[in-house]
py3Dmol code that shows the C-alpha trace and the ligand (Angstrom):
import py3Dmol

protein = """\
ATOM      1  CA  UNK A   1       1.345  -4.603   5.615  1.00  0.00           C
ATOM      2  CA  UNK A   2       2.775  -1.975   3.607  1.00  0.00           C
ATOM      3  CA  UNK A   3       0.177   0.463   2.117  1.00  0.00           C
ATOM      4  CA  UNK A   4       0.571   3.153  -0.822  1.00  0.00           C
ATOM      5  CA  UNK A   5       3.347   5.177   1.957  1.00  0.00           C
ATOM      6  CA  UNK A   6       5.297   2.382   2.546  1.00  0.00           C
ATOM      7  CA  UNK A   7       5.944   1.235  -1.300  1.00  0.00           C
ATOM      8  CA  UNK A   8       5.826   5.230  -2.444  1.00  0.00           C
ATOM      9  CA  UNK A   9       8.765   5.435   0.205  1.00  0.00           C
ATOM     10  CA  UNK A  10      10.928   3.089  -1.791  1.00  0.00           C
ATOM     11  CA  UNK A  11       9.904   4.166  -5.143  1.00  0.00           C
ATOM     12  CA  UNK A  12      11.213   7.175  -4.528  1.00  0.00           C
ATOM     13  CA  UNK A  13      14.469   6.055  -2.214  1.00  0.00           C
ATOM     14  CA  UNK A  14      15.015   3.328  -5.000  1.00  0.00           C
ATOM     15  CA  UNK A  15      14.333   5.218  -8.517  1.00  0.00           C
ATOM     16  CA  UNK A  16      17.429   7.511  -8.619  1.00  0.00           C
ATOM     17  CA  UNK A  17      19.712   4.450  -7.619  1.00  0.00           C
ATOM     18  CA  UNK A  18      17.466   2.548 -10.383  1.00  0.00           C
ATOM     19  CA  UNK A  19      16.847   4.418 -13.415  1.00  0.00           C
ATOM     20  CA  UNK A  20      19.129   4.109 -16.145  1.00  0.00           C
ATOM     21  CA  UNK A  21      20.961   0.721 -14.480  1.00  0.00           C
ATOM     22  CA  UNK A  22      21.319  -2.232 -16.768  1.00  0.00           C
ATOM     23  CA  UNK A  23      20.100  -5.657 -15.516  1.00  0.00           C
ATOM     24  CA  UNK A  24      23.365  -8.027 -15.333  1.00  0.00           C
ATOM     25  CA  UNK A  25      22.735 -11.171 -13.173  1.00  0.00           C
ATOM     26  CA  UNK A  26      20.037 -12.199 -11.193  1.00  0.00           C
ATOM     27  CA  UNK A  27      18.921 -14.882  -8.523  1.00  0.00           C
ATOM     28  CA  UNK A  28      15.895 -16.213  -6.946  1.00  0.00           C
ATOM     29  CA  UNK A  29      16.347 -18.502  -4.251  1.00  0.00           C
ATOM     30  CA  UNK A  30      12.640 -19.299  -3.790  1.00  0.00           C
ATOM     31  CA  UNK A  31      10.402 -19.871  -7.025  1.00  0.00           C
ATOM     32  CA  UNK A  32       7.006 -18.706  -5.448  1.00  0.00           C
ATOM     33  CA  UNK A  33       8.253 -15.146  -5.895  1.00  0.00           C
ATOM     34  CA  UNK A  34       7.401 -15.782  -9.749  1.00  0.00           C
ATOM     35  CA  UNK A  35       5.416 -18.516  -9.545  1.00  0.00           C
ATOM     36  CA  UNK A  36       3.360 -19.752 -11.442  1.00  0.00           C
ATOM     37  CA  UNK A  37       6.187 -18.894 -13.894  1.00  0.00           C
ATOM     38  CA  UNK A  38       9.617 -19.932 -13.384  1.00  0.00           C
ATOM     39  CA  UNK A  39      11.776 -17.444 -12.338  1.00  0.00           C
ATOM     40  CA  UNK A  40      13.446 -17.480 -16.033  1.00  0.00           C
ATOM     41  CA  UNK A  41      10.459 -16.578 -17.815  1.00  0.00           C
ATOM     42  CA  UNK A  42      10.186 -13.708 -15.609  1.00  0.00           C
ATOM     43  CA  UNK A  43      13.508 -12.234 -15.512  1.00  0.00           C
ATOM     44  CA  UNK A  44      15.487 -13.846 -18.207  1.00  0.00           C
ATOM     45  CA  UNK A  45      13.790 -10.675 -20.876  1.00  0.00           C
ATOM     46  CA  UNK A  46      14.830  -8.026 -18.287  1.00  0.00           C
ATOM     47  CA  UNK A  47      18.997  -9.230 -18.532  1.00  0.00           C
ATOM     48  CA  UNK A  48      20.997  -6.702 -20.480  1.00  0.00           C
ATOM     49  CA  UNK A  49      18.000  -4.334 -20.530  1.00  0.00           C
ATOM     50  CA  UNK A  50      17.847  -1.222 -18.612  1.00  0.00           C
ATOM     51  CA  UNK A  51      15.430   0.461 -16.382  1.00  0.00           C
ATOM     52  CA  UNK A  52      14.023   3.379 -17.756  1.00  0.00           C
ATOM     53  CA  UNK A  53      11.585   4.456 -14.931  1.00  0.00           C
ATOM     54  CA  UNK A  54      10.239   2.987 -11.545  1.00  0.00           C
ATOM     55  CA  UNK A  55       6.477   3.754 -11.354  1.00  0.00           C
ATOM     56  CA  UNK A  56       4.124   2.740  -8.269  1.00  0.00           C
ATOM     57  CA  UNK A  57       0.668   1.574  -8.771  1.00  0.00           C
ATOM     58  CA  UNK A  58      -1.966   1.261  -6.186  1.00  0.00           C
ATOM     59  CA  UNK A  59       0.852  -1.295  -3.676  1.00  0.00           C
ATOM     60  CA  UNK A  60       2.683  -2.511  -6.799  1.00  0.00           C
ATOM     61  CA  UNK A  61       5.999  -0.947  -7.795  1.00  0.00           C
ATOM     62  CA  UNK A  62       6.914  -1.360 -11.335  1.00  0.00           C
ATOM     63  CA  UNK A  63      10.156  -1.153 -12.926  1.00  0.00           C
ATOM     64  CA  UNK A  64       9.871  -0.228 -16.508  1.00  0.00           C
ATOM     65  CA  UNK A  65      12.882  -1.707 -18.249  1.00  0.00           C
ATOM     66  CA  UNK A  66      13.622  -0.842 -21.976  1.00  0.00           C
ATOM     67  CA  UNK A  67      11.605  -2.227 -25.271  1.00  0.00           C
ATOM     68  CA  UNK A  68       8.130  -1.956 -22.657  1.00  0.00           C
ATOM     69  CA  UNK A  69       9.136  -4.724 -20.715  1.00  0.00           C
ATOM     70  CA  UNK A  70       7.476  -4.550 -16.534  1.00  0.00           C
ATOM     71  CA  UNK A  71       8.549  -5.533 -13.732  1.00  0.00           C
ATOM     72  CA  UNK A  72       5.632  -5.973 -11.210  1.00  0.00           C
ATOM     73  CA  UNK A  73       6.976  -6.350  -7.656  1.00  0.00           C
ATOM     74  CA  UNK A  74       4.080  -6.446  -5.349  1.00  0.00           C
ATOM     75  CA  UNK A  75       5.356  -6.683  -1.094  1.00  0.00           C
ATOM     76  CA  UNK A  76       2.251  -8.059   0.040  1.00  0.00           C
ATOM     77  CA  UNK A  77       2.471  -8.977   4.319  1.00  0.00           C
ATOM     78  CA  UNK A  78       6.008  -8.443   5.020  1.00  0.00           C
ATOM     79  CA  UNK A  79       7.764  -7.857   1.635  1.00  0.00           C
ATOM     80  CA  UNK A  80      10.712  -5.426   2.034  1.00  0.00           C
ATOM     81  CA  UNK A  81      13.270  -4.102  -0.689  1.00  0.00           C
ATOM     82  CA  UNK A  82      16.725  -3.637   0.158  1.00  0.00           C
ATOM     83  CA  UNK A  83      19.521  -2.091  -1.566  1.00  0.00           C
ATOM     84  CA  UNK A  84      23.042  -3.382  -1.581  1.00  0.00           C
ATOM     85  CA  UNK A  85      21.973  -5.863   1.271  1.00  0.00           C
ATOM     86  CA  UNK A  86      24.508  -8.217   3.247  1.00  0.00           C
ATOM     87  CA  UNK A  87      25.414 -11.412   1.481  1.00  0.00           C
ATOM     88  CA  UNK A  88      22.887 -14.275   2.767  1.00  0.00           C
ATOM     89  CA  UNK A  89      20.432 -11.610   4.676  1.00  0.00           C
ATOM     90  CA  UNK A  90      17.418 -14.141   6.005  1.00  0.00           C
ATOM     91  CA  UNK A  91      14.424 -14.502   3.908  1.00  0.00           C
ATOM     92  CA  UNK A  92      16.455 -13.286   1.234  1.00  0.00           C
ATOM     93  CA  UNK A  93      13.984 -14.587  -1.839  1.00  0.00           C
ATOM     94  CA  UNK A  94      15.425 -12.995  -5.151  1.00  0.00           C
ATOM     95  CA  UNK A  95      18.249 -10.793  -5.788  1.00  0.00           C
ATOM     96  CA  UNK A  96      18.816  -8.547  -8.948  1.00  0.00           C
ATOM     97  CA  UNK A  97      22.088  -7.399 -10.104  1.00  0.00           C
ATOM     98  CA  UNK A  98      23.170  -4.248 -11.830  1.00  0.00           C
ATOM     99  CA  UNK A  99      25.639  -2.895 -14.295  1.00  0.00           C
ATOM    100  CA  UNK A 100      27.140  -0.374 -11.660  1.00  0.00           C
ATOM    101  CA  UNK A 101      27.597  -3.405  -9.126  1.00  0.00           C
ATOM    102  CA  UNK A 102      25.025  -2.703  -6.478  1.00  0.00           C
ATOM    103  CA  UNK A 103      22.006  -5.415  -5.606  1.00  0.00           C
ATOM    104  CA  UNK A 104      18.322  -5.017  -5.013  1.00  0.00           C
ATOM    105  CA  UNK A 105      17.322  -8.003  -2.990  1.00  0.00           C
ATOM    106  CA  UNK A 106      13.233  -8.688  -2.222  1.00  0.00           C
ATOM    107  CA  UNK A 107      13.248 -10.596   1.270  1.00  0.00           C
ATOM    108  CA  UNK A 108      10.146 -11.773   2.495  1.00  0.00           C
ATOM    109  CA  UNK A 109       9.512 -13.939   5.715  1.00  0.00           C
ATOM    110  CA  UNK A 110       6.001 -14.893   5.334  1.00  0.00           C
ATOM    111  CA  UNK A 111       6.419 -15.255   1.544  1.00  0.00           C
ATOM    112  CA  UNK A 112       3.444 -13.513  -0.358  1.00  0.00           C
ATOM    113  CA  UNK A 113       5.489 -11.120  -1.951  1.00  0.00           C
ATOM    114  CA  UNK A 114       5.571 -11.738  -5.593  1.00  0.00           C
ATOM    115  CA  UNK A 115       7.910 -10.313  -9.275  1.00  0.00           C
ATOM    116  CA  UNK A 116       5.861 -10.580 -12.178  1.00  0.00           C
ATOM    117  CA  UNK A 117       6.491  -9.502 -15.968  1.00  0.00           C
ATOM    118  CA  UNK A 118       4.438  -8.063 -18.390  1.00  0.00           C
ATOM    119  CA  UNK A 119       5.121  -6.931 -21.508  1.00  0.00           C
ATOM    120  CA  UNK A 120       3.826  -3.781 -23.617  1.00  0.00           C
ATOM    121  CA  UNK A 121       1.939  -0.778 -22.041  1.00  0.00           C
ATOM    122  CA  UNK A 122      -1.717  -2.462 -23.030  1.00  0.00           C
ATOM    123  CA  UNK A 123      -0.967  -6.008 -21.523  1.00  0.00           C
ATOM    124  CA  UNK A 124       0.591  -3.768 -18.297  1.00  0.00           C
ATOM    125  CA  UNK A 125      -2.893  -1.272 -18.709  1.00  0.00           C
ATOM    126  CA  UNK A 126      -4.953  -4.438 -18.556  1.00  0.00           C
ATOM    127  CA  UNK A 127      -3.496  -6.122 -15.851  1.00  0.00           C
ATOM    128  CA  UNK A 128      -3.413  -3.186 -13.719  1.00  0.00           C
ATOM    129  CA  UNK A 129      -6.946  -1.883 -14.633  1.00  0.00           C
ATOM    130  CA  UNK A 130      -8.468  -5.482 -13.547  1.00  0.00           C
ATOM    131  CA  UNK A 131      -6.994  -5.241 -10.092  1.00  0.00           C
ATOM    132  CA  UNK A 132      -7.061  -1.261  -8.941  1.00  0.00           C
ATOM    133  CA  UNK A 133      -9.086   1.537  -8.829  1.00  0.00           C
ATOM    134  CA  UNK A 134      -9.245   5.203  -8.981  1.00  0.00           C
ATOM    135  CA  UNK A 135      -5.326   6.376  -7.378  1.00  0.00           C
ATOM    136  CA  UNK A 136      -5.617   8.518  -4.443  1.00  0.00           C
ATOM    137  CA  UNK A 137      -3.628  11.258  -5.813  1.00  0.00           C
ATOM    138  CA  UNK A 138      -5.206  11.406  -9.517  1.00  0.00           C
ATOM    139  CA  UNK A 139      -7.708  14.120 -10.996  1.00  0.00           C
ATOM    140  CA  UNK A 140     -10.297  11.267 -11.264  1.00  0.00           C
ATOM    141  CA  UNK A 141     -10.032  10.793  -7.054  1.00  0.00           C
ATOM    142  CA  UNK A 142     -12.702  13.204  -6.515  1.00  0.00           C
ATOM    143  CA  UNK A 143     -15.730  13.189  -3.955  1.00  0.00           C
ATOM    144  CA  UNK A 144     -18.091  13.066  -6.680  1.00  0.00           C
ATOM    145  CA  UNK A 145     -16.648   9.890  -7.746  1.00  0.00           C
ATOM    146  CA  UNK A 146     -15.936   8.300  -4.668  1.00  0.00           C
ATOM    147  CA  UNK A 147     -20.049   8.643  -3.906  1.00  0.00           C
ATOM    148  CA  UNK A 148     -20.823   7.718  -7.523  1.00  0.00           C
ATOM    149  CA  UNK A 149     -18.804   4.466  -6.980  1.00  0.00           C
ATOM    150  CA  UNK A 150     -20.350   4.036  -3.177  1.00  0.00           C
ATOM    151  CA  UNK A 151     -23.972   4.245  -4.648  1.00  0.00           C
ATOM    152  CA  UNK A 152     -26.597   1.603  -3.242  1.00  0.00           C
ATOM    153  CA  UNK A 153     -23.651   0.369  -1.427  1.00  0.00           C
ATOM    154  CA  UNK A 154     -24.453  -1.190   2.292  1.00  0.00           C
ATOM    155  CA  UNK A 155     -20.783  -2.188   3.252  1.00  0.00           C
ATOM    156  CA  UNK A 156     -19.055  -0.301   5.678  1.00  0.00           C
ATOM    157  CA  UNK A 157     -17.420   2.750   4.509  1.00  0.00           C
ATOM    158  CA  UNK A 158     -14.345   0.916   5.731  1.00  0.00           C
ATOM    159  CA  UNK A 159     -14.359  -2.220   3.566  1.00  0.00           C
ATOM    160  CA  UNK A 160     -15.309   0.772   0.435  1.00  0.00           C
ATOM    161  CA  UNK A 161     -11.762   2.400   1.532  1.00  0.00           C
ATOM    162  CA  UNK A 162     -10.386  -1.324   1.584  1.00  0.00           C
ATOM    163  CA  UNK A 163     -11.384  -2.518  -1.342  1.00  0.00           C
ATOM    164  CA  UNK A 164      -8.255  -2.612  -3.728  1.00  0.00           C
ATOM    165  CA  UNK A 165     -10.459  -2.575  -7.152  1.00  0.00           C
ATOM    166  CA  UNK A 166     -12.090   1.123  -6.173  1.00  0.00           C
ATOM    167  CA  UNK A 167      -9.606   2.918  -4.364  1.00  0.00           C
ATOM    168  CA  UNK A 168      -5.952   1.515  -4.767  1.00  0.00           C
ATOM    169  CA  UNK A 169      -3.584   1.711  -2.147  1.00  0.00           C
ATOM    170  CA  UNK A 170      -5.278   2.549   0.887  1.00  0.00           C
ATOM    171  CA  UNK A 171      -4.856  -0.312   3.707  1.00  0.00           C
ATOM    172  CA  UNK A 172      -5.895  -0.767   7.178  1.00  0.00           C
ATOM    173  CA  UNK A 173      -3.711   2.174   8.937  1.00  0.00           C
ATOM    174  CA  UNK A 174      -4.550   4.950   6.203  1.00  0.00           C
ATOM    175  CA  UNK A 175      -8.516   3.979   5.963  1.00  0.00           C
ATOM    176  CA  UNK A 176      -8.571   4.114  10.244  1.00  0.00           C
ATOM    177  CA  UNK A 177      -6.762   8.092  10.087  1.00  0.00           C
ATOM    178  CA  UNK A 178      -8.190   9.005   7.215  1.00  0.00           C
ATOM    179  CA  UNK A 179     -12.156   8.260   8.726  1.00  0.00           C
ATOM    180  CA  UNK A 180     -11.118   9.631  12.277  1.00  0.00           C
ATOM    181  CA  UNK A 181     -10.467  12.726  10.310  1.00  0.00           C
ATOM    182  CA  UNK A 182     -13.310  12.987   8.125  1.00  0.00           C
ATOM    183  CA  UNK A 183     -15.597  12.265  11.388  1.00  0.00           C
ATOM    184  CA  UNK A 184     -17.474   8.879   9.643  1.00  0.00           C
ATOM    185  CA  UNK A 185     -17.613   6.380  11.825  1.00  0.00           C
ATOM    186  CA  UNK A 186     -15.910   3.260  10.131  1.00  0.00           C
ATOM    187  CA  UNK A 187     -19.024   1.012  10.469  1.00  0.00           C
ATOM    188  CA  UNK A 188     -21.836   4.191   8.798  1.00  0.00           C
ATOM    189  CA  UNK A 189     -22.713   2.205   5.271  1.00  0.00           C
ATOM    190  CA  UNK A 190     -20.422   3.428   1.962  1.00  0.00           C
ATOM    191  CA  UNK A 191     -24.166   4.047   0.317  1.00  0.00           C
ATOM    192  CA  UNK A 192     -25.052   6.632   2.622  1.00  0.00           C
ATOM    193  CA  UNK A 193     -22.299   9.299   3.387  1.00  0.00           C
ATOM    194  CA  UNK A 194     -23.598  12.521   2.345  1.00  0.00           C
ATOM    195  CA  UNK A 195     -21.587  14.512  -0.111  1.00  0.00           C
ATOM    196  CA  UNK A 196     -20.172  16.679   1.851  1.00  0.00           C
ATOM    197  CA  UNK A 197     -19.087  13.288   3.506  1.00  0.00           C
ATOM    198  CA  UNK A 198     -17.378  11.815   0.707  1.00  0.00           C
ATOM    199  CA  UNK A 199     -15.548  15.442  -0.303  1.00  0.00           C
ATOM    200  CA  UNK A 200     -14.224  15.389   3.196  1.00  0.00           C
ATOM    201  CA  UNK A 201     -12.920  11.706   3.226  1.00  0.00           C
ATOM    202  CA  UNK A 202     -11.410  11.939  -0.357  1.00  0.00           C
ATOM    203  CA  UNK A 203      -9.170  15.301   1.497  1.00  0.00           C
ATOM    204  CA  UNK A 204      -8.667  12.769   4.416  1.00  0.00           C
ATOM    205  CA  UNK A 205      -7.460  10.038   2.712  1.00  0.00           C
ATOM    206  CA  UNK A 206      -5.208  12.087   0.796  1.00  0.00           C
ATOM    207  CA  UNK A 207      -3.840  14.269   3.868  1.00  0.00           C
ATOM    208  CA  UNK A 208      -3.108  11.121   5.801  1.00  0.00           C
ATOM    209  CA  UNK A 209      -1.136   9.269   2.788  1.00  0.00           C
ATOM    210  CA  UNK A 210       0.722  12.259   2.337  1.00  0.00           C
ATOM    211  CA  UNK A 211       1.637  12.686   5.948  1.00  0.00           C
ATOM    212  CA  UNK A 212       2.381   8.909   5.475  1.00  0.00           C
ATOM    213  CA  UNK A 213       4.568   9.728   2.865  1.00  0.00           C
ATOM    214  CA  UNK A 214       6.473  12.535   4.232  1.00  0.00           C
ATOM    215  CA  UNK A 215       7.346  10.279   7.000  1.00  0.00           C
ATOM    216  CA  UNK A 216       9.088   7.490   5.054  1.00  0.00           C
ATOM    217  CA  UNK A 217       5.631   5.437   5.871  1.00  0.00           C
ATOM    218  CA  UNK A 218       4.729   3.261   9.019  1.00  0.00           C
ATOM    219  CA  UNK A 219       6.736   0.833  10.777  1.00  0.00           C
ATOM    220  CA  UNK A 220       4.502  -1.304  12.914  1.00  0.00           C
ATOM    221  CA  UNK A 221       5.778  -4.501  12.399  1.00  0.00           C
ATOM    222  CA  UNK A 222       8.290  -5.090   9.361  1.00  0.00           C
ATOM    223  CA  UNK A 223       8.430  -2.405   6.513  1.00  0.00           C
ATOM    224  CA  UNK A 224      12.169  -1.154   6.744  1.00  0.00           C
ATOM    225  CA  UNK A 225      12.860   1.281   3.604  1.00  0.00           C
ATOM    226  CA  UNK A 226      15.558   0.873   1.127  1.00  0.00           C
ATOM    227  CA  UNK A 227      17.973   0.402   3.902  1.00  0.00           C
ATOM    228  CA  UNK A 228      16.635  -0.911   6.383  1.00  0.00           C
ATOM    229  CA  UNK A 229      15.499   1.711   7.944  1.00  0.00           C
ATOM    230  CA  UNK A 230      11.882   2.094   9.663  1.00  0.00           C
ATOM    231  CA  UNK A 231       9.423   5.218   9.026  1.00  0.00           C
ATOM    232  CA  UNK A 232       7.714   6.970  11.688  1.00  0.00           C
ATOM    233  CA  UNK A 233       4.429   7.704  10.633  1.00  0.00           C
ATOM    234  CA  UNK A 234       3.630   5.139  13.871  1.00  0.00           C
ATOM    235  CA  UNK A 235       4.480   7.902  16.043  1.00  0.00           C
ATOM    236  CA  UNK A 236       2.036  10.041  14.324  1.00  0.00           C
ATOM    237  CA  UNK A 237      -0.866   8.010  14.296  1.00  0.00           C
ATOM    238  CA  UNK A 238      -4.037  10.134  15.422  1.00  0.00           C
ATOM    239  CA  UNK A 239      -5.680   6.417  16.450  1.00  0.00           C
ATOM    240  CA  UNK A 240      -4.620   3.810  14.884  1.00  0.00           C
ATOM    241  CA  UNK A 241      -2.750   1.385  17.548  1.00  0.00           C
ATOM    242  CA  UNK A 242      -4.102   3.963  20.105  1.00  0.00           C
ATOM    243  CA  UNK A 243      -6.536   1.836  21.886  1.00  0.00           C
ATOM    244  CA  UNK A 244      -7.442   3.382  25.604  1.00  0.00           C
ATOM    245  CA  UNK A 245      -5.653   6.184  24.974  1.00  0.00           C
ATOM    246  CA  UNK A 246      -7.073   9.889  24.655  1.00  0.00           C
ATOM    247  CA  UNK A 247      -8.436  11.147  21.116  1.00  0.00           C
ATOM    248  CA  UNK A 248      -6.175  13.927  20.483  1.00  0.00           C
ATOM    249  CA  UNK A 249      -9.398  16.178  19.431  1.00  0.00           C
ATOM    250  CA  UNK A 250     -12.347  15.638  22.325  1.00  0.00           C
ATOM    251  CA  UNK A 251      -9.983  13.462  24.859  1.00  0.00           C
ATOM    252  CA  UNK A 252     -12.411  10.448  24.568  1.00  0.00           C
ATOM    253  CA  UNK A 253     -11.250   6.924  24.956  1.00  0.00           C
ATOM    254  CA  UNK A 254     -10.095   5.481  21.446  1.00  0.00           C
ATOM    255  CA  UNK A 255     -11.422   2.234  21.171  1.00  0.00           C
ATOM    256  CA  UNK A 256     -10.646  -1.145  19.031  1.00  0.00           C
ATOM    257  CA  UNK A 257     -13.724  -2.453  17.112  1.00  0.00           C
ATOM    258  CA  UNK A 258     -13.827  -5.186  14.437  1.00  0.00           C
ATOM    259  CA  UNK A 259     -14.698  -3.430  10.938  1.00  0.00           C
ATOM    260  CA  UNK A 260     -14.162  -5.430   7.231  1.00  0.00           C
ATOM    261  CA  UNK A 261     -12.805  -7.812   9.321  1.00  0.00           C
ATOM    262  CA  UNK A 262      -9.877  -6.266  10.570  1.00  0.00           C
ATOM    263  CA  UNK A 263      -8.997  -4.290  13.850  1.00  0.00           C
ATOM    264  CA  UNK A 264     -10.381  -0.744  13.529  1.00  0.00           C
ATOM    265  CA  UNK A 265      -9.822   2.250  15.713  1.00  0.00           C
ATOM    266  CA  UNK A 266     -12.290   4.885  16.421  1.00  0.00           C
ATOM    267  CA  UNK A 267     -13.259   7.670  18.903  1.00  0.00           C
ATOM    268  CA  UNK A 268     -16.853   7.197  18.749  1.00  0.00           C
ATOM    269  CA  UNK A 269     -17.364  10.897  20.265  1.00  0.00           C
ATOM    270  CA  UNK A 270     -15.861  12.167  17.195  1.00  0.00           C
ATOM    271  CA  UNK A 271     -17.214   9.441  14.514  1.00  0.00           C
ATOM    272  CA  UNK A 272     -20.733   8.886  15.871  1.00  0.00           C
ATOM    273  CA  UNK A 273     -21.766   5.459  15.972  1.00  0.00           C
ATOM    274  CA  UNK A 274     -24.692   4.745  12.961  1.00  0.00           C
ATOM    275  CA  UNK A 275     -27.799   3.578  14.617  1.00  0.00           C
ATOM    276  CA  UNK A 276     -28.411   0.190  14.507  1.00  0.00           C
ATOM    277  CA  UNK A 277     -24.569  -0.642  14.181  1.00  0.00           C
ATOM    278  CA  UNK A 278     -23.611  -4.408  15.367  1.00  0.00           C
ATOM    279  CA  UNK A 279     -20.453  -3.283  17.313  1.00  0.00           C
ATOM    280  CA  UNK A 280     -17.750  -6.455  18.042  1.00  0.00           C
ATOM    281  CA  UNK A 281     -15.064  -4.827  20.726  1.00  0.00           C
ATOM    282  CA  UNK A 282     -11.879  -6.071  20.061  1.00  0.00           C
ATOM    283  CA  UNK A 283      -9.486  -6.118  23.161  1.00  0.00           C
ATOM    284  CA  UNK A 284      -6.304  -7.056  21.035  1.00  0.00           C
TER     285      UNK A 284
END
"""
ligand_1 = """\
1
ZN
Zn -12.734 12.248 19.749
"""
view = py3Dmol.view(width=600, height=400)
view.addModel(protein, "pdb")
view.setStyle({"model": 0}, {"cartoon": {"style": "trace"}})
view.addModel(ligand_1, "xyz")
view.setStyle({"model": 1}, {"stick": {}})
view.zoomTo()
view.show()
């Protein structure tokens, strides 16, 4: 699922092929991607309307076309962006058309992907505000905050780093490195990381998005970048995906473990186990 790497990659691949481009034509060949709107309420506005700047959010990329209008494109499971994409590519679901000829085309096999519009920067400050948290690489992501917003809280520190509406943007392969490198074990309870705790995870969380980042973001089962290409932050996992192998700091086994509900890795030499932790192995 692509995390704040993955859609940061294609912000920045897409916005100098983006930015000043004219809407012309457009087609969606599936209505969910707009639904429940029809795909004319959503992108009718944008024709013969430029795009002034393509922002990212939390996961959402936004185009912001003239006169305040918003393009919300959101890849969800297996959303991908491609530019200038071959005529009938599968799972094509919308395609957008610009002045200077070229094609952005949101395909989607599992279909959760979505295009929304909003108009005006309060309606767009509203929306966004409701759904996300403090961004990772803001002046308000702090460890002060991050333990102000943890207080009294007994979920895992992992669902905390999950959850959408306090941190946005961090998903399951960033939360996994960024706690392996902070030393908290995935399971220890958001409410009681010490300080010096949560000032260590907030430089964690923002090391291993940037390192995501820098490598075009992870390709572990279908993000492909603006053209198709996969990143390699896979390659660079510390222990993510790394099950029986080595940790790469004390040489102890990684292991799998079910955390939020999702498969969690963890080298419980170098993120002690809390006491009293209800550990469920996972094999696969
Ligand atoms: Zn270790």
């Amino acid at each position: 699922m692509p995390e704040l790497p993955e859609v940061e990659t294609v912000r920045r691949q897409l916005a100098p092929r983006l930015e000043g481009r004219m809407l012309v034509v457009y087609r969606v060949s599936d209505p969910r991607w707009t639904a429940p709107r029809a795909p004319n309420e959503v992108l009718g506005p944008l024709v013969g309307r430029r795009v002034e700047r393509l922002q990212r959010r939390g996961k959402y990329l936004i185009a912001a076309f003239e006169d305040e209008l918003f393009l919300l494109m959101h890849l969800r499971m297996t959303g991908n962006l491609l530019y200038d994409a071959e005529p009938g590519a599968p799972y094509t679901r919308a395609i957008l058309g610009f002045d200077d000829e070229h094609t952005l085309s949101f395909v989607d096999p599992r279909r959760f992907g979505t295009g929304w519009l909003l108009a005006g920067e309060p309606e767009l400050d509203a929306y966004l505000d409701a759904r996300l948290g403090v961004e990772p690489f803001s002046d308000d992501f702090t460890g002060e905050h991050l333990r102000a917003l943890a207080r009294g809280s007994r979920a895992p520190v992992k669902a905390f780093l999950l959850d959408q509406r306090r941190i946005a943007g961090v998903g399951n392969i960033y939360a996994d490195e960024a706690l392996f490198r902070a030393r908290v074990h995935p399971l220890r309870e958001a409410g009681r990381l010490t300080r010096a705790q949560w000032e260590l995870l907030r430089d964690t969380v923002r090391e291993a998005l940037s390192e995501g980042i820098d490598a075009n973001g992870a390709s572990i089962d279908d993000f492909r970048d603006l053209d198709g290409a996969r990143g390699s932050f896979q390659d660079r996992f510390l222990v993510h995906r790394r099950a029986g192998e080595a940790c790469p700091v004390c040489g102890g086994p990684v292991r799998k473990l079910l955390a939020a509900g999702r498969g969690t890795y963890v080298c419980e030499r170098c993120q002690p186990r809390p006491r009293g932790a209800r550990i469920v192995p996972m094999t696969r």
